[in-house]
C-alpha positions as CSV (number, residue, x, y, z in Angstrom):
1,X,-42.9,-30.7,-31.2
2,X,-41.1,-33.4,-29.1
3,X,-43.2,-34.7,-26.2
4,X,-40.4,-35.2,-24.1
5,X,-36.5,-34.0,-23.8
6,X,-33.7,-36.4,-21.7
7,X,-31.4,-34.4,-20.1
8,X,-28.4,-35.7,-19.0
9,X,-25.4,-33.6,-17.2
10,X,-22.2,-35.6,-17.6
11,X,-18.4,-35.3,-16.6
12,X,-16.4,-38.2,-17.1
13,X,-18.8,-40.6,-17.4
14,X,-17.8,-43.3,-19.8
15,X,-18.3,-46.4,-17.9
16,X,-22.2,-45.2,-16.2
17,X,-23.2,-43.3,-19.3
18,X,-23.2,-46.8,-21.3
19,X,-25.3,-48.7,-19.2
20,X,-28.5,-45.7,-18.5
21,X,-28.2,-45.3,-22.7
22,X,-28.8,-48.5,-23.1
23,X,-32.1,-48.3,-20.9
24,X,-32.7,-45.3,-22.7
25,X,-32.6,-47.5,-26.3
26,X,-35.3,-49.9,-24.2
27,X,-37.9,-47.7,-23.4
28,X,-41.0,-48.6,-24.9
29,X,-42.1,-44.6,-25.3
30,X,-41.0,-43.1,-28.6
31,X,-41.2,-39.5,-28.8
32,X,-38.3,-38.2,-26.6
33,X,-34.7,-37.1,-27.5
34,X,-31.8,-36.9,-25.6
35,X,-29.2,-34.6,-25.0
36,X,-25.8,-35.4,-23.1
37,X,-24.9,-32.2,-21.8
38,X,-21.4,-32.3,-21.1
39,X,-18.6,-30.5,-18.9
40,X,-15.7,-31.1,-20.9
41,X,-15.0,-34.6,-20.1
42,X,-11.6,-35.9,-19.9
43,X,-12.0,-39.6,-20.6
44,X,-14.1,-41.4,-23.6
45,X,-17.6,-40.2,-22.8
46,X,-18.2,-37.9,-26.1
47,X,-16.7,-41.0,-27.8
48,X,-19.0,-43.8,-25.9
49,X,-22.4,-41.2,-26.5
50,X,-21.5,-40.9,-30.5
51,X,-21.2,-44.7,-30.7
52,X,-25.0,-45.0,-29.6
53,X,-26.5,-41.9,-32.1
54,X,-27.0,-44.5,-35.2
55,X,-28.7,-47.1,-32.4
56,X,-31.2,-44.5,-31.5
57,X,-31.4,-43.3,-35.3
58,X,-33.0,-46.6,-36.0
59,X,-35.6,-46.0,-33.7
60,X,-35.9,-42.1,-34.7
61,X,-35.1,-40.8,-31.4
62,X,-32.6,-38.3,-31.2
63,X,-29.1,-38.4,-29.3
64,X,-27.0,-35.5,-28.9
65,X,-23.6,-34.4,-27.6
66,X,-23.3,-31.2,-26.2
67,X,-20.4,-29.4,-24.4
68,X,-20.2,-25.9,-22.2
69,X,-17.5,-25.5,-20.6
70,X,-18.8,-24.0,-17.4
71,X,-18.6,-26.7,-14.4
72,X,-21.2,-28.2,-12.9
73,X,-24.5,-30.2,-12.4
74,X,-26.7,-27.2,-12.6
75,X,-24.7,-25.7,-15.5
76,X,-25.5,-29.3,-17.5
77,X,-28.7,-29.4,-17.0
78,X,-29.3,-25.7,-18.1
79,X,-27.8,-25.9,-20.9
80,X,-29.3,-28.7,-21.7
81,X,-32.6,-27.9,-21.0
82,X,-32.0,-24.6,-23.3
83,X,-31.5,-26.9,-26.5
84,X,-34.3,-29.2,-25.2
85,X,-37.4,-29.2,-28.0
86,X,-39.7,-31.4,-25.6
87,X,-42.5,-30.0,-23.6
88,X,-41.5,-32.2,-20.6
89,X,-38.0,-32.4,-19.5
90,X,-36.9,-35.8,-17.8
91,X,-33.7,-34.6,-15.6
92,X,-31.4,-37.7,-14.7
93,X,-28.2,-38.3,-13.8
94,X,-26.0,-40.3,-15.7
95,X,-26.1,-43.3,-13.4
96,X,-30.0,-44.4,-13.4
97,X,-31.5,-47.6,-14.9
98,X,-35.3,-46.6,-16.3
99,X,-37.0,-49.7,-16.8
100,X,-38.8,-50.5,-20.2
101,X,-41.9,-48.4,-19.4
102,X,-40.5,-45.5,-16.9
103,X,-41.0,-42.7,-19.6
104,X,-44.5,-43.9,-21.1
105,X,-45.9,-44.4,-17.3
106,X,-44.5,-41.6,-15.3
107,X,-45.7,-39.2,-18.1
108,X,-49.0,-40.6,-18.0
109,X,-49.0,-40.1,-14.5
110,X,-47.4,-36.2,-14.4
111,X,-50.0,-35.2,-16.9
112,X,-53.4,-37.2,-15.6
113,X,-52.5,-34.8,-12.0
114,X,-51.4,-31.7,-14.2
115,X,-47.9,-31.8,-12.5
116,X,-45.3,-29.7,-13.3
117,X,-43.0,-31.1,-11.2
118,X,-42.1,-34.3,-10.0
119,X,-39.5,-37.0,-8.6
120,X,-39.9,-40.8,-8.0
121,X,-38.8,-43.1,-5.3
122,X,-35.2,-44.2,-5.8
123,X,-33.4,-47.5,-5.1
124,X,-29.8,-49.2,-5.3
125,X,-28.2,-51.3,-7.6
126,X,-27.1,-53.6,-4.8
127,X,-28.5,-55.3,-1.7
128,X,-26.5,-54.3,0.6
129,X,-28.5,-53.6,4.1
130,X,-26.8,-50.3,4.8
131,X,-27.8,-48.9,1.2
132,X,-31.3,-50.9,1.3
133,X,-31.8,-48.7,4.6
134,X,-31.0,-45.7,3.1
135,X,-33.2,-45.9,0.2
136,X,-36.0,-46.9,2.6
137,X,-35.2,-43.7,4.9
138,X,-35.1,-41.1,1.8
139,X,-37.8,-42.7,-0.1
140,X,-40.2,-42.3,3.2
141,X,-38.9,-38.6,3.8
142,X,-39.4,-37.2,0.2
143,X,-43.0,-39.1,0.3
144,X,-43.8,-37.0,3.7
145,X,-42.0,-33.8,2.7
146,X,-44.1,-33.3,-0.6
147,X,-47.1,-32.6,1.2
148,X,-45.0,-29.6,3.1
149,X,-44.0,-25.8,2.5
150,X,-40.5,-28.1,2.2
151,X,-40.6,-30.6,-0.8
152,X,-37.6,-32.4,-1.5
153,X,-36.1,-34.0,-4.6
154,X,-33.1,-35.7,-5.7
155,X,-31.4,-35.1,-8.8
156,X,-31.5,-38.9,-9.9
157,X,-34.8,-38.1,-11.7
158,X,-36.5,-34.8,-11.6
159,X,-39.2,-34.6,-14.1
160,X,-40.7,-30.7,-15.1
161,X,-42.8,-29.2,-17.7
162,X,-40.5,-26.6,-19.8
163,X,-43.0,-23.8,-19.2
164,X,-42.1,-24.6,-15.3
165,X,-38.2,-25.0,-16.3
166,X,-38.5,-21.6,-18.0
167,X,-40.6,-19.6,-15.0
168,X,-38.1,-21.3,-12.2
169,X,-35.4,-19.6,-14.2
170,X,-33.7,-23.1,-14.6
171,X,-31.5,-24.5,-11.5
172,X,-29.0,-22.0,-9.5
173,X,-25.7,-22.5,-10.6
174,X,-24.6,-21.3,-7.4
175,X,-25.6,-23.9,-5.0
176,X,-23.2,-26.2,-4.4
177,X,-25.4,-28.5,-2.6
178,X,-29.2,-29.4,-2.9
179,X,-29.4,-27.4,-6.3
180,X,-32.5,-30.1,-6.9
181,X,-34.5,-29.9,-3.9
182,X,-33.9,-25.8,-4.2
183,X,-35.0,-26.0,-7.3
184,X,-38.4,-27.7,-6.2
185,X,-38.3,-25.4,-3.4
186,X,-38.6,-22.1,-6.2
187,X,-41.3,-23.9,-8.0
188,X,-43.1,-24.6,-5.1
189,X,-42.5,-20.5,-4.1
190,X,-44.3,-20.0,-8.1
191,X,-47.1,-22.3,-7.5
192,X,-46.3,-24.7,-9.4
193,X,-47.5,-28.7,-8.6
194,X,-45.2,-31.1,-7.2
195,X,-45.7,-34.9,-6.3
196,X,-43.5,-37.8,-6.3
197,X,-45.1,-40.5,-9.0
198,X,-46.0,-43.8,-7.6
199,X,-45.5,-45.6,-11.1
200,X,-42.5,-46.5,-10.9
201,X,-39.1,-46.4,-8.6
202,X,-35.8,-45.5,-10.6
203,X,-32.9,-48.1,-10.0
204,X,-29.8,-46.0,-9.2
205,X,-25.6,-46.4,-9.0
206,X,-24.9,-47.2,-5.6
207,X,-21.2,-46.0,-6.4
208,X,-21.4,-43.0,-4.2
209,X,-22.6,-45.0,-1.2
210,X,-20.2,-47.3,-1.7
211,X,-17.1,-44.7,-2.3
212,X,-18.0,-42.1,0.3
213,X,-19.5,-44.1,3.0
214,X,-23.5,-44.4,3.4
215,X,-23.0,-42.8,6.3
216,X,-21.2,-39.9,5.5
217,X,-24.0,-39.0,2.7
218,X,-26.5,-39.7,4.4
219,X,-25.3,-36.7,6.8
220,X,-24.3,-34.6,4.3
221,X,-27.9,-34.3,3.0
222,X,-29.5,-34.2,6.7
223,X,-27.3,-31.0,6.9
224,X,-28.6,-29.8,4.0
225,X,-32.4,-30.1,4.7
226,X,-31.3,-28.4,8.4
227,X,-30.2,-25.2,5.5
228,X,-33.0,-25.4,3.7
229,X,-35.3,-24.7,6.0
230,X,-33.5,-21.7,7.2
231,X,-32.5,-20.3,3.8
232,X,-34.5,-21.9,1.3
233,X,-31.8,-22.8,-0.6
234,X,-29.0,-25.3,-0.4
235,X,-25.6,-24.4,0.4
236,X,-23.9,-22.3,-2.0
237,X,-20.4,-22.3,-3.6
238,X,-17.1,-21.4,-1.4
239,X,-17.0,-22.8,2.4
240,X,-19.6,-25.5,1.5
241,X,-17.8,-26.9,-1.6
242,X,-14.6,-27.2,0.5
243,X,-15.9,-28.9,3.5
244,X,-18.5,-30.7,1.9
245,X,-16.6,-32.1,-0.8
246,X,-19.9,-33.2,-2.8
247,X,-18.4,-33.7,-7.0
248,X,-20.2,-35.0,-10.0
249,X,-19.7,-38.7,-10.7
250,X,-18.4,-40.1,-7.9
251,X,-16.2,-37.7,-7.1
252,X,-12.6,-37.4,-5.6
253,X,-12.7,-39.6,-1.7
254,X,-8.7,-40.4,-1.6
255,X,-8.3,-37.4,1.0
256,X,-11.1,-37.4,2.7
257,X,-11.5,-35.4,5.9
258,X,-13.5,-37.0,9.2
259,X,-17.3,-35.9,8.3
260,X,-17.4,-35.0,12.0
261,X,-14.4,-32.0,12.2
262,X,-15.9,-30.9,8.4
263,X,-19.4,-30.2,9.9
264,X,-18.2,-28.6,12.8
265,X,-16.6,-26.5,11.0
266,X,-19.1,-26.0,8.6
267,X,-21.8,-25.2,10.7
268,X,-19.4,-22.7,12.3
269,X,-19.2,-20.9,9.4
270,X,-22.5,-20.8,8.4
């Protein structure tokens, strides 16, 4: 059986997807595969992801393509994680730079405190003070938070055990917003052990920082915790996805709305 499965949810991805492959083919842990799970793409990902299968081949690892054509972060990862073979599943998005040891260390680390869930502290790709901030802010908050009936988690890297991934009943398709930290937030509900690793941080795309405004996300997931304390769950599809305007990648900012009137109204219609 593989130790360990790489799931990666992807949707138009072909610039990001290069560069976290890449730092997949230089992790010094062996026994993993990965699967790109795919929302019908509509640039050159499929094409980028088959160009690295014989590169992993050497090594014996597995890289695969898959495609569902339902939309979504949530949906990826499912479906993903239902052709994973590993008995840990490594979530990640398709912007994160694992350094050489992240797998090896972090799975040392999950199993000598019998997790069956866990995150890691995140930080940018740049050096910008506004981003560094931000990391510094979220990184402190999810380290406080796991010790709570509220633990938090960010989809970056979300690391569970598949007999977990199978008992959660995998993450909720309908949430627009905050499907990871709901999903956390169900395993917690079951039990199940949650900590955020302290052997390594996991370098992440600034892109969305940088596209939407630090500012603005920043708010948007403040919101969200504010919702998840009184539903214990993160927004879900509808009046959320409209006025919260949260997409895979790095989504679509040419017409944004002021954060301020979309909250208001938001919250108004909560």
């Amino acid at each position: 059986m593989t130790e360990v499965s790489v799931i990666i949810p992807t949707k138009n991805e072909e610039k990001q997807i290069k560069i976290t492959l890449n730092h997949l083919l230089r992790q010094s842990f062996e026994d993993f595969e990965i699967i790109v799970s795919d929302g019908n793409s509509e640039d050159n990902t499929k094409k980028v992801v088959e160009e690295f299968i014989p590169k992993f081949s050497q090594r014996k690892i597995n890289l695969s393509f898959i495609t569902t054509s339902k939309k979504g972060v949530s949906e990826g990862r499912n479906y993903g994680a239902k052709n994973a073979r590993g008995k840990y599943i490594y979530f990640f998005d398709a912007d994160v730079y694992p350094v050489r040891d992240f797998i090896r260390d972090t799975l040392y680390e999950f199993k000598k405190k019998r997790l069956s869930l866990a995150t890691c502290k995140s930080k940018g790709n740049d050096t910008k003070l506004k981003n560094m901030a931000y990391y510094k802010f979220i990184n402190r908050s999810i380290r406080i938070l796991q010790y709570t009936p509220y633990p938090a988690a960010a989809g970056y890297c979300i690391i569970s055990s598949k007999t977990a991934f199978k008992k959660i009943g995998g993450f909720d398709p309908e949430v627009y917003l905050a499907e990871d930290t709901t999903y956390i937030l169900r395993g917690r509900r079951k039990k199940f052990r949650f900590r955020i690793l302290k052997s390594h941080s996991i370098k992440v795309s600034n892109r969305r920082l940088n596209a939407e405004g630090t500012a603005t996300v920043l708010a948007k997931y403040i919101l969200c915790s504010l919702f998840l304390v009184v539903k214990q769950r993160g927004p879900k599809r509808g009046v959320a996805q409209k006025l919260l305007k949260y997409e895979m990648g790095t989504g679509d900012y040419s017409k944004k709305q002021k954060l301020s009137k979309r909250l208001i109204e938001f919250i108004k219609k909560l």
